[in-house]
C-alpha angles and dihedrals in degrees: 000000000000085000086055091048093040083053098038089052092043088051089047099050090041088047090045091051082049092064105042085049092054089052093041086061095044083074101077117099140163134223131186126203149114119291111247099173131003128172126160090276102045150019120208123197135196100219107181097303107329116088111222121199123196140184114244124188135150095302099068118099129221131214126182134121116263092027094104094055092046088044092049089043096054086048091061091052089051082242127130138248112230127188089253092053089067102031125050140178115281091028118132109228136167116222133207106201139155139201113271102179104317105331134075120252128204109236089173139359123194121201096228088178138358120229114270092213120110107251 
């Protein structure tokens, strides 16, 4: 009997992480746009007619063509890559990103298309 009742709680609880894994997932979303604002620290869209601000850290990963060669580059010359030297006003980008506490976080952001305007 104790065998029956150890199994039926260890099938609840791995049923129950299940499911707070499979919500945990249902946050991600993702959001397209063109970029209005973007610092180390943040990235901010135009989607349609919302604005939409995210976090951004070292954990966010960045997608775009070109972006190897000019990470490899700034490794030759012993400087660093930061996330606006990839991403610039007026970019369109798509963005994963999920729910942490309240804000939304950038997972990924992909560079769809760089800015046509002369920098």
């Amino acid at each position: 009997m104790k065998k029956i009742a150890s199994l039926a709680l260890a099938l609840l609880l791995a049923g129950w992480a299940g499911g707070a894994l499979a919500a945990e997932k249902s946050k991600t979303m993702v959001a397209q746009g063109k970029v209005t604002a973007a610092t180390n620290l943040s990235l901010t869209i135009e989607q349609g007619s919302q604005t939409l601000t995210f976090t951004v850290d070292g954990s966010t990963k960045l997608y775009g063509k070109g972006l190897s060669t000019m990470m490899r580059e700034k490794k030759a010359k012993n400087e660093t890559f930061t996330f606006t030297d990839g991403v610039t006003v007026d970019d369109l980008v798509k963005v994963v990103y999920h729910d942490v506490d309240g804000k939304m976080h950038a997972a990924q952001v992909t560079i769809v298309q760089k800015s046509l305007a002369k920098k």
